[in-house]
N, C-alpha and C positions, 0 to 999 in steps of 0.2 A: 474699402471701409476700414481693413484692419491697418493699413499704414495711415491713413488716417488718424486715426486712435492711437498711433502711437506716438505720432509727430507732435498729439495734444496732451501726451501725457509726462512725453521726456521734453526737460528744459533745458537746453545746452549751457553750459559754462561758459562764461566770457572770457577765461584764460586760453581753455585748450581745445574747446568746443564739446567736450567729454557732455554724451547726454546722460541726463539721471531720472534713471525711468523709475517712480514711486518714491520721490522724498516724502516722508513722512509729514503731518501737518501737527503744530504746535496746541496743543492742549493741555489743560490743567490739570493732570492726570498722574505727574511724578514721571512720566520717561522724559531722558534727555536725549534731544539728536543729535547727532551728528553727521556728518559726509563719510559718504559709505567709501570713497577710497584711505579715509582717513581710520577707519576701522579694518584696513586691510583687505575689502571687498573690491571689485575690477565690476565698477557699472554698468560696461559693455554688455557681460555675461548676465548679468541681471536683470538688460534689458532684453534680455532673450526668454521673458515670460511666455509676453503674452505672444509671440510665436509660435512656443512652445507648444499651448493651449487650445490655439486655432487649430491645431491638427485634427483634434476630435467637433464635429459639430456640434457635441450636444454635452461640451465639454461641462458647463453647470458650477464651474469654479466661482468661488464669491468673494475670498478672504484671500490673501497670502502677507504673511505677517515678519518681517525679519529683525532680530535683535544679533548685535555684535559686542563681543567685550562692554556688554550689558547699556547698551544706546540702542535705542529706534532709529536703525539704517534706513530698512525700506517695508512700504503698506502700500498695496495694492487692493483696488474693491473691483468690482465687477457685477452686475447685473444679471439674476437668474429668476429660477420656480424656485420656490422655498414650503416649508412645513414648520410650525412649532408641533413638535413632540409629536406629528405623528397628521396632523390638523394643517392644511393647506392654505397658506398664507397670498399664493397666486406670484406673480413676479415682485422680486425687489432689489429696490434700489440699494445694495452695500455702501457703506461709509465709514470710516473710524468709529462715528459717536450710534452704529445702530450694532445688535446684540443680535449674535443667532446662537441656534444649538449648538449644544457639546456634544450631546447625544454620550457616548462610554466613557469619556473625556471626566464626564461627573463621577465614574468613579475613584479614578486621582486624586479627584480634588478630596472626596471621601474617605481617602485614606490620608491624606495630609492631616483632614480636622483629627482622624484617629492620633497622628501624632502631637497634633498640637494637645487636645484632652491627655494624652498619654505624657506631655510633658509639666503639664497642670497637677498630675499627679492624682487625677479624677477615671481615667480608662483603668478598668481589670487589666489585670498582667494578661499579656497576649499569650502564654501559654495555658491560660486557665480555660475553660469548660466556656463554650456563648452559651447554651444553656442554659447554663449554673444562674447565668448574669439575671437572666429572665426567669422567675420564680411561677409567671401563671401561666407557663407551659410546660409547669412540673410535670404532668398527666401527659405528653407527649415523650416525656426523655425517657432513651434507652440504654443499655448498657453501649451500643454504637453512638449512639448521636452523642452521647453524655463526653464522647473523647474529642469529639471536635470543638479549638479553638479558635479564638479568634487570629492566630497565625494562619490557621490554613484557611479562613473567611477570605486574609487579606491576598493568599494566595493563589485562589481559585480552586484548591485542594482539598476541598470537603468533605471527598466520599458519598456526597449526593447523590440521586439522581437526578440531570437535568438536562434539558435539552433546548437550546437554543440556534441549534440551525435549521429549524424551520423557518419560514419567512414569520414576521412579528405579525401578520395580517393573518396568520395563521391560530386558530384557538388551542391547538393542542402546544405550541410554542408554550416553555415553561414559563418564561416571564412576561408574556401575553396572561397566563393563567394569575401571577402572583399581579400583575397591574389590576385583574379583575377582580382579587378576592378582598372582602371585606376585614378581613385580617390578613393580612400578608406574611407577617414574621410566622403564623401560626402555620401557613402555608407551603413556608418555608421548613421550619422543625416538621411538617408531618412528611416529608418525601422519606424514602428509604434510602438506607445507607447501602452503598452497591462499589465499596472499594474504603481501604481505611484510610482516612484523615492524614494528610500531608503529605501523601502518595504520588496522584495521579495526578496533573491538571485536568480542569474542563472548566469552559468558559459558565459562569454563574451569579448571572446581576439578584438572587437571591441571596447571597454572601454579602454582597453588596448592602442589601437592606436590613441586612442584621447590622452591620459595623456604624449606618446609620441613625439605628434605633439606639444602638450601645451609645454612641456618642450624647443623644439626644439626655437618654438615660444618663449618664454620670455628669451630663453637665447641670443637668436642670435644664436648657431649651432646647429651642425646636434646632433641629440640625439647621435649616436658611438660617436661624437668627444666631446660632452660633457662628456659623462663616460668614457673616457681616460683621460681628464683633472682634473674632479672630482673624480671618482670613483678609477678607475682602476691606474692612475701614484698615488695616494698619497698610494692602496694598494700596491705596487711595483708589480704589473699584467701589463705586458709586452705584452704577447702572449694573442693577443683574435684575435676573427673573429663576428662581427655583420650582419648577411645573411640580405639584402636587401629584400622588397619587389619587385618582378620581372616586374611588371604591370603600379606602377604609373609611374604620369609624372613625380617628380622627385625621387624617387626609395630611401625611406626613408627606415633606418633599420625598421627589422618586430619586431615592439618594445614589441609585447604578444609573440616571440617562435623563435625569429632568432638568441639567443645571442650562443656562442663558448667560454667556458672556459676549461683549464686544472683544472680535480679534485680537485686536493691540493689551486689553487686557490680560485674556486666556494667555498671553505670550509672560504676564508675569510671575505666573505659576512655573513656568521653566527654567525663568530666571531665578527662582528660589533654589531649584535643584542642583544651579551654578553656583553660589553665593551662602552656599551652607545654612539656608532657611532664610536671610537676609533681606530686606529690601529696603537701603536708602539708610543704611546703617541702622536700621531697624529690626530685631530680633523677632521673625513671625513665627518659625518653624521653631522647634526644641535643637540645640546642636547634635548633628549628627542623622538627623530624623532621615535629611533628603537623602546622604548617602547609605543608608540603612534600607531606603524607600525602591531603590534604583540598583539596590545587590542581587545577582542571580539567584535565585533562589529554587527555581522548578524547572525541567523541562516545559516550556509554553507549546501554542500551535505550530506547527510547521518548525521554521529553523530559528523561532523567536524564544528567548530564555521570559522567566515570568519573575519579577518582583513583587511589591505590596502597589496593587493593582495599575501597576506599572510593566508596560511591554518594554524590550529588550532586545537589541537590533543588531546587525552591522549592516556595511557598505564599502564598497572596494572603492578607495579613495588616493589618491596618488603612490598607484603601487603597493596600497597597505591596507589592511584592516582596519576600519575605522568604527569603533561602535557608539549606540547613542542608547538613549530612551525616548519611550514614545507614549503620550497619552493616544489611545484610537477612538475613535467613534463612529458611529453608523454612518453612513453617507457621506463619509470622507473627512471629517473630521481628522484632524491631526497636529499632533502638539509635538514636536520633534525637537530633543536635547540633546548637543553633543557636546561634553565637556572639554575632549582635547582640542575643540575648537572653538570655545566661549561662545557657543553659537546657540539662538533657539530659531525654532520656523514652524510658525502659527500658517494653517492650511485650512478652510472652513470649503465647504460644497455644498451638491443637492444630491447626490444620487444615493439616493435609500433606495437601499435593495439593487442596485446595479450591481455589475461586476466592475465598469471603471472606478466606482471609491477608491478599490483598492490599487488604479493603477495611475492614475494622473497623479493623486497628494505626493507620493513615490517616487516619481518621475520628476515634479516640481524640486523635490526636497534633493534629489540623487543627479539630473541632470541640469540642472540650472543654478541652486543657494550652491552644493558645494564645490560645482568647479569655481564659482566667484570666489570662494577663499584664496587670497594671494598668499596671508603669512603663515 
């Protein structure tokens, strides 16, 4: 069945018989294609996906997205179990024009609207007090909480306490607790301070929903309807879905893990990282924001360095170091940026809560996109 599938997927060339497994399909959307050998890509290697994939049975891949020297080379869909936010969708059919989760991916994008607002001249100085920002949780600030910024918000440096490796199905999981509470931001301000401010990493989609509220707050809207107006209409991203917090009072997107993009889109967010905020000669980002957004900034998890809510990689690539950025998200979600390769690779999946998330997107992005780089 899988040579099958593949013989229906790659169309050979009439010049050289070269098959081209995932040409991309033309949409009103603002990407241009082009021929992936003409981007410097080796189609052979590319058609070594879905091989790749077949190794695991319960491989659950849905998206793989590739952009070159900023053209839609190759989109791949595939067919899995799927969840919105959490909420079992049953199996679905992938395609260019259908949207799944970001799941931590949102928070990216979250820190981008921070700089778009920060370049509007409407965000607080990131050095200042989040706090400060928030006036009816005076009665909450201390002389610790009162020194955290929104740099270390964007950095995962709070000095909080929080804990997010329990399973999310789990209630004592912290941001299981801030999804259920009726005020979230207040939920966030009352943890304790257990290390000072711009220190330590730890993972904390409560930082996250402070930078969301600040947004919402300095701009006048709701954080969705600002990244339609900034983000998403100047992308020409059409189709999204921002999942709501369920609990507060007024039921703000869950600006760390609620965002819904279609693949080929999430891949234009990487491309802004490429193109210095840019898209389409179009000024989305403030200059300078994306490489300010993508600078090492913290010790992150394991051997990842941390930016403004941007992970931070490498990969041993012909003979050398090769480092990228990475949006992540829960179940294999991955938005992968290399700049000494003009490269992005949009990776969508299902496995919440597995251990493969972490190793199939990996494997896709490390042993199949970049040996196809030829130049």
């Amino acid at each position: 069945m899988l040579a099958l599938a593949l013989v229906a997927l790659c169309a050979p060339a009439a010049a050289d018989d070269t098959k081209i497994c995932g040409a991309p399909v033309a949409l009103s959307d603002g990407w241009t294609i082009a021929a992936q050998a003409d981007l410097g890509l080796d189609p052979a290697k590319l058609c070594e996906l879905d091989p790749f994939i077949a190794q695991w049975t319960e491989a659950n891949i849905h998206a793989v997205v590739v952009v070159r020297k900023g053209k839609l080379a190759m989109e791949r869909y595939f067919r899995g179990a799927d969840e919105r936010w959490g909420s079992p969708l049953g199996t679905v059919q992938y395609a260019a024009d259908v949207k799944h989760d970001l799941r931590s991916i949102s928070k990216s994008v979250t820190s981008l609207l921070v700089g778009i607002a920060r370049g509007e001249g409407k965000f607080p100085a990131l050095d200042s007090s989040a706090i400060d920002f928030f006036p009816q949780y005076a009665g909450l600030k201390t002389a610790g909480n009162a020194r955290i910024t929104f740099t270390d918000f964007l950095t995962m440096s709070s000095g909080l306490a929080w804990d997010e490796s329990l399973p999310y199905s789990n209630p004592a999981n912290s941001e299981r607790r801030l999804i259920d509470a009726p005020d979230p931001l207040k939920y966030v301000f009352e943890q304790r301070l257990v290390a000072r401010p711009g220190e330590i990493y730890n993972y904390n989609g409560g930082g996250t929903t402070v930078l969301g509220a600040a947004v919402a707050k300095a701009t006048g809207q709701r954080l969705d309807d600002y990244a339609r107006d900034k983000l998403f209409s100047p992308l020409d991203i059409t189709d999204y879905d921002w999942v709501k917090l369920p609990f507060a009072a007024d039921s703000p997107p869950a600006a760390a893990s609620g965002l819904r993009l279609r693949a080929r889109d999430a891949a234009k967010l990487g491309q802004l990282l490429l193109n210095d905020g840019t898209w389409q000669d179009k000024q989305v980002l403030p200059k300078g924001w994306a490489a300010d957004s993508i600078k090492p900034r913290l010790n992150g998890d394991g051997l990842f360095f941390y930016g403004y809510q941007w992970w931070l990689g490498r990969s041993f690539h012909n003979g050398a170091e090769l480092t990228w950025a990475a949006g992540v998200g829960y179940g294999g979600q991955r938005l992968y940026v290399v700049p000494a390769l003009d490269l992005v690779v949009m990776v969508n999946a299902g496995h919440y809560g597995g251990p493969l998330q972490g190793v199939i997107p990996i494997g896709i992005f490390t042993r199949v996109v970049l040996p196809a780089v030829k130049d």
